[in-house]
Each structure stands twice: as C-alpha cells, then as structure tokens.
C-alpha positions in Angstrom: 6.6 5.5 1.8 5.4 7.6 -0.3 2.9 10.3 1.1 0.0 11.6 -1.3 -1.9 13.9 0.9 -0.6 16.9 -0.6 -1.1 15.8 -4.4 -4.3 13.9 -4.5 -5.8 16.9 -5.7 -3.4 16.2 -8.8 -4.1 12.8 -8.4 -8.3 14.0 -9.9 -10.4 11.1 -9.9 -13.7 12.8 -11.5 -13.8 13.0 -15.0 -13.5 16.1 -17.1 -17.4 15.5 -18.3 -18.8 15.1 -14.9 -17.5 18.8 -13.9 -18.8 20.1 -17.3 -15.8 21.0 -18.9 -14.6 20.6 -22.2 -12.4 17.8 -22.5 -8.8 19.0 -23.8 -6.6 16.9 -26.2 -4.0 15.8 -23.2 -6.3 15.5 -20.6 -6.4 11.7 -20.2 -2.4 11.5 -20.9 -2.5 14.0 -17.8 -5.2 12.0 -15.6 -3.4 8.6 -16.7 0.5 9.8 -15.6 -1.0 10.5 -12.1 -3.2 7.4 -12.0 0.2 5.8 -13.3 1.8 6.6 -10.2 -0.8 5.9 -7.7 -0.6 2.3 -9.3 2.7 2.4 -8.9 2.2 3.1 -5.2 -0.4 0.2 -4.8 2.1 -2.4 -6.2 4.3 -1.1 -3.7 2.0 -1.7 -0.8 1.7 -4.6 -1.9 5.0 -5.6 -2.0 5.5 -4.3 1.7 2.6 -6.4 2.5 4.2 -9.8 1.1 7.8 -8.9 2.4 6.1 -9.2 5.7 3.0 -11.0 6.0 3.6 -13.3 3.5 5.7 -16.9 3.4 9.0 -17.0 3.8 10.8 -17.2 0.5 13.5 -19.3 1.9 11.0 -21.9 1.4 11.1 -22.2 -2.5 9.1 -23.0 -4.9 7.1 -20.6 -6.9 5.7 -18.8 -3.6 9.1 -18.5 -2.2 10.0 -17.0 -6.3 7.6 -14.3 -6.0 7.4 -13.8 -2.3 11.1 -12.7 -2.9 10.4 -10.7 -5.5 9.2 -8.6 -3.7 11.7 -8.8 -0.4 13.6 -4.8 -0.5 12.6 -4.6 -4.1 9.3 -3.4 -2.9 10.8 -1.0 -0.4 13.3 0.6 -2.9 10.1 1.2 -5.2 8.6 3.3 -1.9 12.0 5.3 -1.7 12.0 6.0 -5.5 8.1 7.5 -4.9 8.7 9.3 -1.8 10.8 11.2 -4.5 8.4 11.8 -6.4 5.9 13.1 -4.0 8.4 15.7 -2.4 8.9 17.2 -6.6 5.0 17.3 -6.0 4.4 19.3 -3.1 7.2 21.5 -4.5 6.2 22.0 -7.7 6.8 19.1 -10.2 7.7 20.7 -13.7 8.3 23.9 -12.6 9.8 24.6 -8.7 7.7 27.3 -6.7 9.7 30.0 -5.3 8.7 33.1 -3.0 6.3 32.7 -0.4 4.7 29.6 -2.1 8.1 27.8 -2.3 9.0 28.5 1.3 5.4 27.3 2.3 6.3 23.6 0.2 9.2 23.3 2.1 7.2 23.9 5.3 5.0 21.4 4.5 8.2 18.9 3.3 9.2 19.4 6.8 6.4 19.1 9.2 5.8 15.6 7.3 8.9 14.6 7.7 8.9 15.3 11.4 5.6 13.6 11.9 6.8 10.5 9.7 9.7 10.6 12.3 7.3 10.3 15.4 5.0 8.2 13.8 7.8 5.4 12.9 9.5 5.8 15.8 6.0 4.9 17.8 5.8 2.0 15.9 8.6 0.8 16.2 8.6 0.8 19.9 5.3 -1.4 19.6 8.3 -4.3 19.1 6.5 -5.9 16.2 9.2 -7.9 14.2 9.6 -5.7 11.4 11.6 -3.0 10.3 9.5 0.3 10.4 10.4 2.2 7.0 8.7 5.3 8.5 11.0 7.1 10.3 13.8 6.6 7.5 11.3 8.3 5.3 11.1 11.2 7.9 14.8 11.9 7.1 15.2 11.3 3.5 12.9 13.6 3.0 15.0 16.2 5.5 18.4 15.4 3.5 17.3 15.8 0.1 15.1 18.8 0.8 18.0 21.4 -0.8 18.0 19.6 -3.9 14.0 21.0 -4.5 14.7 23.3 -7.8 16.9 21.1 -9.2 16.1 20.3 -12.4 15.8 16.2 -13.7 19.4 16.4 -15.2 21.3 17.8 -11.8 19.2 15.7 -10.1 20.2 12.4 -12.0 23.9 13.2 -11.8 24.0 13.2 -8.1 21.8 10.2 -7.8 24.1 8.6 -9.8 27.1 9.7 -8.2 25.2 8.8 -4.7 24.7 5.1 -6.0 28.6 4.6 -7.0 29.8 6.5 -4.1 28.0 6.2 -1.0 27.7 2.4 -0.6 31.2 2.4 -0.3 31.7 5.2 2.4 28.4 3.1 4.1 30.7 0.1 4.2 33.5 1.7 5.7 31.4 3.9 8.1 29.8 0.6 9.2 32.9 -1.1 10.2 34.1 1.5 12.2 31.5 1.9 14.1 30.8 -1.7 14.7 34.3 -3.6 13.3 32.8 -6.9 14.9 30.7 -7.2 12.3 27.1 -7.3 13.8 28.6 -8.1 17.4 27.7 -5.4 18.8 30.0 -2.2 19.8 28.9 1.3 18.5 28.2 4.6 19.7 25.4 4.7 22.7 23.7 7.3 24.4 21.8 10.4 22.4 23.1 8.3 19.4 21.2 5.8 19.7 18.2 7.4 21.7 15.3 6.2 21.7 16.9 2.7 22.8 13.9 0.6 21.5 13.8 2.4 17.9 16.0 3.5 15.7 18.2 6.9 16.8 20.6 9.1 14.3 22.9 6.6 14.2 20.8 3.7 13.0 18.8 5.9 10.7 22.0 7.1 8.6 24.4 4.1 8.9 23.0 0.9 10.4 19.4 0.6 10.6 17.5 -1.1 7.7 17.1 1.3 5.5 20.2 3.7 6.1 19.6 6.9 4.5 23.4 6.6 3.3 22.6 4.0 0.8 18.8 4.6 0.5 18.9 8.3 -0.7 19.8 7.9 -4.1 16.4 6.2 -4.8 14.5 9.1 -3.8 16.8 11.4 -5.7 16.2 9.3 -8.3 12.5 9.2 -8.0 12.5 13.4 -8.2 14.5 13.2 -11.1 12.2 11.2 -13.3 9.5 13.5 -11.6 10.7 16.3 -13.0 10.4 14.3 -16.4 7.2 15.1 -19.3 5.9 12.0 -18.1 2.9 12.4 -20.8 5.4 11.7 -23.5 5.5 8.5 -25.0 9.2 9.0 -26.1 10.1 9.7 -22.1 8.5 6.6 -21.2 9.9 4.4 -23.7 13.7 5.8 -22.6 12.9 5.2 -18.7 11.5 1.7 -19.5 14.8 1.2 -21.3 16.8 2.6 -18.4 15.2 0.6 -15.9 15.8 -2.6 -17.5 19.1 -1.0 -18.4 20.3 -0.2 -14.7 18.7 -3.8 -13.8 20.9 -5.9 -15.8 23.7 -4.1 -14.8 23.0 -4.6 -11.1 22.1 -7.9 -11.3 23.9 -8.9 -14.1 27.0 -7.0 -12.7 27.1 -9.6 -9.3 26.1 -12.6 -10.9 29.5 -11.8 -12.9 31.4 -10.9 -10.1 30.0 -13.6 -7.6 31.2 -16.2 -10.3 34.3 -14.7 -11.7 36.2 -12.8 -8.7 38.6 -15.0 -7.2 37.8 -15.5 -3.4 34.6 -13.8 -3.5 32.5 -16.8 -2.7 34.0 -18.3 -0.5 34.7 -14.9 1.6 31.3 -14.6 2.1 30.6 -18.5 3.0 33.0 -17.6 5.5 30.8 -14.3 6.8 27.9 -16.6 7.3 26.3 -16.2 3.9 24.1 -19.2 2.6 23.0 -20.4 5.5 19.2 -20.0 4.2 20.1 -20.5 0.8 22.8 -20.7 -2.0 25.9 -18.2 -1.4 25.6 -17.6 -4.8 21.8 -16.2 -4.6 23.3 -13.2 -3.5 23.1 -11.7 -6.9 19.4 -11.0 -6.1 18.2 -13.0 -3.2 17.9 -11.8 0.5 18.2 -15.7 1.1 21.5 -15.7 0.9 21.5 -13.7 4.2 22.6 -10.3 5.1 25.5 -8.3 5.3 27.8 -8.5 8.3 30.3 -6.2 7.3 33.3 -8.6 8.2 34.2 -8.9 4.8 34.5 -6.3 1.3 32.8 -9.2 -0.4 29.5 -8.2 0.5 30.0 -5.1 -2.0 29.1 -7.6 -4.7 25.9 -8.3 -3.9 23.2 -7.2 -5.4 20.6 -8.6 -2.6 18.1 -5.9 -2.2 18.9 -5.6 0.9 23.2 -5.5 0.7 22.9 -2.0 0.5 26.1 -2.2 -2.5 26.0 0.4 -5.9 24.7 -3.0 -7.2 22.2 -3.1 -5.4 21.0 0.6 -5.4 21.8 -0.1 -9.7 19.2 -3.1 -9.9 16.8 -2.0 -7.5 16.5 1.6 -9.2 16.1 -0.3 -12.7 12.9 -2.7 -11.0 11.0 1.2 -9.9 12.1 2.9 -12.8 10.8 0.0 -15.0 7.6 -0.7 -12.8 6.7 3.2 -12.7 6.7 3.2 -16.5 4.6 0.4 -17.2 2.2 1.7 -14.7 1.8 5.2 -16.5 1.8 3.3 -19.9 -0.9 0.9 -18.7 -3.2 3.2 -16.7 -2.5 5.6 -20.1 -2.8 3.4 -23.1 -5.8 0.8 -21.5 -8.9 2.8 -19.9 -10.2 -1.2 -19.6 -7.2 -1.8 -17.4 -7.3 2.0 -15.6 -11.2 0.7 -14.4 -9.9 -3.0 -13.2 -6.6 -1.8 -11.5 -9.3 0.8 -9.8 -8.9 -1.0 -6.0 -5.4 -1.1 -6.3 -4.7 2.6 -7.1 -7.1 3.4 -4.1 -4.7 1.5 -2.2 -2.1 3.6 -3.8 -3.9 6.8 -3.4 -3.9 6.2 0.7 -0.3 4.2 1.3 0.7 5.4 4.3 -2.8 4.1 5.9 -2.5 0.9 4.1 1.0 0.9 5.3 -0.1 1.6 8.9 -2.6 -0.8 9.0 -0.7 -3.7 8.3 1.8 -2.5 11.3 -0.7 -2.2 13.4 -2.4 -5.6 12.1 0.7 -7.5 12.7 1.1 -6.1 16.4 -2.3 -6.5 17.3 -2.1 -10.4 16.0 1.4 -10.9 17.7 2.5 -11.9 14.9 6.3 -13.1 16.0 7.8 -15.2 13.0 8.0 -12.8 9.9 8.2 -13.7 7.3 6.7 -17.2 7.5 2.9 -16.6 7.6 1.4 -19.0 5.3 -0.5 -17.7 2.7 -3.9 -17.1 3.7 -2.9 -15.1 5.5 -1.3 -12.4 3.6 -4.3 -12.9 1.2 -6.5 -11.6 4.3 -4.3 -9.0 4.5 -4.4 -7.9 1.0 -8.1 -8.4 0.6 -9.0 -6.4 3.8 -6.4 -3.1 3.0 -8.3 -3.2 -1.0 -11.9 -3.2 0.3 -11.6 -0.4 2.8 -9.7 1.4 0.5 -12.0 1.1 -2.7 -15.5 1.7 -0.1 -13.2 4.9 1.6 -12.1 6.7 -2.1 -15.6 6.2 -2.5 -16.5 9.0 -0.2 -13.3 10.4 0.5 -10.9 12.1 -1.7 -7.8 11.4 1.1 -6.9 8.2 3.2 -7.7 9.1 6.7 -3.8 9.5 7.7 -3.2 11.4 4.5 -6.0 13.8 5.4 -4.8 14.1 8.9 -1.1 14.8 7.8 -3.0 17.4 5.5 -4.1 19.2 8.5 -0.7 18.9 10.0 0.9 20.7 7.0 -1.9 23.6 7.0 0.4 25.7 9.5 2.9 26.0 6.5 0.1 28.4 5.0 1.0 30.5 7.7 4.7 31.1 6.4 5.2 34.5 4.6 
C-alpha cells in the first residue's frame, strides 16, 4: 500500500493559473507524472477491491478473466508504489541528507510502525482476507538503507533480489514447516501475536513474505528515481515491463509444458484442484504453493512467490505505471475523466481501510465469491466519498492523520 500523505503536496491539484503564476514550459509534464501515479494507485485499489470483494475467478468466463487479473497482480502493483512513496518522502531525484535526511527517515519509520499496528489490528478483526498492511510496515523498515541509492544500484539489487530470494524463500519455507502447510514451525514470540501475523509469518510465510515481496518495492524506488517527465524514459519502462512480463509468464508456460515431471509433480502437491494444473503460469486457480515439491518454482501464479513470478508481476506495474503517466500526460480529456479514480488514488490507504472494515462489518465469510453487485457497491461507494472528500480536503483522512503521526520527525536534529 502505498501511503501518500507525505507527497500530496507534490501530488498539486490546483492549477498554475489559479495561484497566479506564470505557467512554465514543463509544468504539466510535472503535474501529469504525479497525477500518473496517483492513477496508478487508484487502479491498484481497485484491484485489491476485486481480489476480495469481487467473484471468484474460479468461476470462468469473462468475470472470472478479469476478476483474476487482478488476483496478486494488484497487490504486486501496491508493493512496486510503496517504493515509490518511500524515494518521495526521501527525496525523489535528489536524496536529502543532514538534518532533513535524518528527519525522512524518521518519518519512513514512524509509518512503518503505525502500518505495523494498524495491520496487525485488522487482522485480529478475523475477516477472511490477508491484511497487506503490516507487510508494508516492514518493507518499508528493510529497504530503508537503500534511501540514497541511485536508480541504477537500486535496479541491480532488485534484480538480484528477484533471481535470488525466491529460492532461499523456498528453502527457508521447508525448513521451517517441511510438511508442506501441515503445520510445524517456530511458536512463541515468533509467531506473537497468535491471531495475526508475527516475524515469522511476515518474512517467510505469511501472504506477502517480505522475502519475496521486497524486490517490488526496490523496484518501485528505482524507477522513482527515474526523469519520469521524459518521453524517452517512459517509452524504455513501457518496454521493460512488457519485457519482464513475457519472460515471467512466458518463462513458466515454457517450463510447465517442456520440463519433464513438472506437471505432474505439482498434480501430485494438490495443484488444479480449482482449475487447470497448467494455469499455473499465471492463474492463482491453479492453487497455491505447498512447498512439498521444487515444482512450484515454476510458477508464475502471482501469488507462487517464484523469480517468475516477482519477473511478470514487476513487468504488469512497471507497464501499468507508464501508461498511467503517459495517459494522465499526453490526454488532459482523460486527466479530467480518470479525476475520481486518482482521488481514490490520492487517499489509498483509507480506501484500503474502508473496504477491511466494510467486509468485517458485513461478515463477509466466503472471499472471493461475492457476486458482482456487490463489488460494484463497493467500488462506487470508495469513488464518491473520495471525489466529494479531495473536494475539500487535500489528504484522505488516514493520510492526514498518519501526517500528524510523522510531525514528531520534525523534532529530529
């Protein structure tokens, strides 16, 4: 989740006339890249939204398509932005140093202990899905020495993070639990608090274990760091992401068909029982890892956690971050009709809250498997307080209290 409250004054809404300034030759280039992202972040939510609220896609057709579409592919797209905002509040061309640099990382740092307590709560309100929050708490702990890196450095590792650590994830994994999802595993301050997800689950076998999850949000500061106002930048992400997506999901396909063994290995973990064995190359339908088997490392599923996976998810965020800036950029028609959606993107971790919270107070049990209206109610309600609050408000009411939070940090010297 990415979490604008720092950066919304980047993120200007007014225009350069209204303030009675002189309007300079990059200005909408600047106002569009920003915009760009916010988008970006409104897709996202929206993705998150139809992950959970929406139909299962193991019921085909073309809701079942699209409704899959978005299953871990939306999530990776948050990692990859939560990135971005930490190169924000830390100075996104140009790192701060001195006593504003130590005050960014104050401010990294009380939000990512407050993400920590604030997924952690609701996770213990037992709704059925897996609370991204707290994950988010740490990856933004972990990669906080990696600040003044510059987009090059920064790339490396997340490349070297992708090939490396899904492997040492796997292995970890089956140590810790070598029945395969039968239980086992370190107990006690581990795996404190009981109900929610402890150190254990958040760095090797929780949802979205930071082991496999960091190198999006690497990733995401890397193209940060990036003149994202240049056309030539966005045309060479836009190729990278569809790059690094055909070679994730083009890369299993392959192997899914052509390894000897590979198939039937993970028919044999339980894979396929809510669809095709061989959907695995992109499909959560296909089921989940279990560990009992190094087939699984072929996968691409979103939610396998494999360097195929972390390869074809990076490619959809890169590829959908690029469009965004293009579109918001390029199309001031399109800027003014995506407007409710980037004020959905422009508050995320409310409209991320508020669907939590929704889905508990609704005891909502089966997820996914809504049917359809009611993710439209969903996705209707979070866009219409969203567009009436940016109205009045220049922060989401959770981004504006996790602004107050970080105002301590302007106490560091």
């Amino acid at each position: 989740m990415t979490l604008n409250a720092d950066d919304t004054a980047l993120v200007a809404r007014p225009r350069p006339e209204a303030s009675g300034t002189t309007r300079q030759p990059d200005a909408r280039p600047a106002m569009g890249r920003l915009i760009g992202v916010d988008l970006a972040r409104g897709l996202a939510v929206f993705g998150m939204y139809a992950a959970h609220v929406g139909p299962d896609p193991s019921d085909g057709g073309s809701t079942g398509f699209f409704m899959e579409l978005a299953h871990g592919r939306a999530s990776a797209l948050f990692a990859f932005l939560a990135g971005f905002s930490i190169v924000l509040i830390t100075g996104r061309r140009t790192p701060k140093t001195g006593r504003a640099g130590r005050q960014a990382v104050a401010k990294v740092v009380i939000r990512a202990f407050v993400l920590l307590a604030l997924g952690t709560a609701l996770t213990l309100t037992g709704t059925p899905v897996e609370v991204i929050l707290a994950f988010y708490g740490l990856y933004f702990l972990l990669v906080l020495p990696l600040y003044r890196l510059s987009a090059r450095p920064l790339a490396v590792i997340a490349a070297s993070g992708a090939l490396i650590l899904p492997q040492v994830l796997y292995v970890v994994q089956h140590i810790l639990d070598p029945g395969g999802g039968e239980g086992g595993g370190p107990g006690g301050i581990w795996a404190w608090p009981a109900d929610a997800d402890g150190i254990v689950s958040l760095l090797f076998t929780g949802g979205y274990p930071a082991l496999a999850w960091l190198p999006f949000v690497i990733a995401g500061m890397a193209v940060a760091r990036l003149d994202l106002a240049s056309t030539v930048v966005r045309t060479r992400l836009a190729i990278t992401g569809v790059t690094l997506a055909v070679l994730g999901y083009g890369g299993s396909f392959l192997a899914l068909h052509l390894v000897p063994g590979a198939a039937s290995a993970l028919k044999v973990a339980g894979a396929g029982e809510g669809g095709s064995v061989m959907s695995a190359w992109w499909s959560d339908t296909a089921g989940y890892p279990t560990g009992t088997t190094p087939a699984w490392l072929l996968a691409a599923s979103p939610h396998s956690e494999t360097t195929l996976s972390i390869l074809a998810n990076a490619g959809v965020a890169i590829l959908v971050l690029a469009a965004c800036l293009a579109a918001t950029d390029a199309f001031p028609y399109f800027r003014r009709l995506a407007a409710p959606l980037i004020a959905v993107g422009t508050m995320s971790l409310t409209a991320y809250v508020f669907h939590i919270v929704g889905i508990h107070v609704l005891g909502m049990d089966e997820l996914p498997g809504a049917p359809l209206h009611v993710l439209f109610v969903f996705l209707v309600a979070v866009t219409a307080f969203a567009t009436l609050w940016s109205r009045f408000f220049a922060r989401g009411p959770l981004e504006w209290l996790l602004g107050q939070a970080t105002r301590v940090a302007e106490r560091v010297r």
